[in-house]
C-alpha angles and dihedrals in degrees: 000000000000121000132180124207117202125208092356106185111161105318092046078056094061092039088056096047090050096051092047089057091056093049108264131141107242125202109188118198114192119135089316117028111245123189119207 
């Protein structure tokens, strides 16, 4: 499952460690758009 997380900051950090974790596709979109 893909999931995007918007404006991240520190908590969308953490959100997108612990999704990893769980096997998801992450696409964080902060100033510069990182997929992970």
């Amino acid at each position: 499952m893909k999931v995007a997380i918007v404006g991240a900051g520190k908590l969308g950090l953490n959100v997108t460690e612990a999704l990893m974790g769980s096997g998801y596709e992450v696409m964080l979109i902060d100033k510069d758009p990182v997929l992970l």
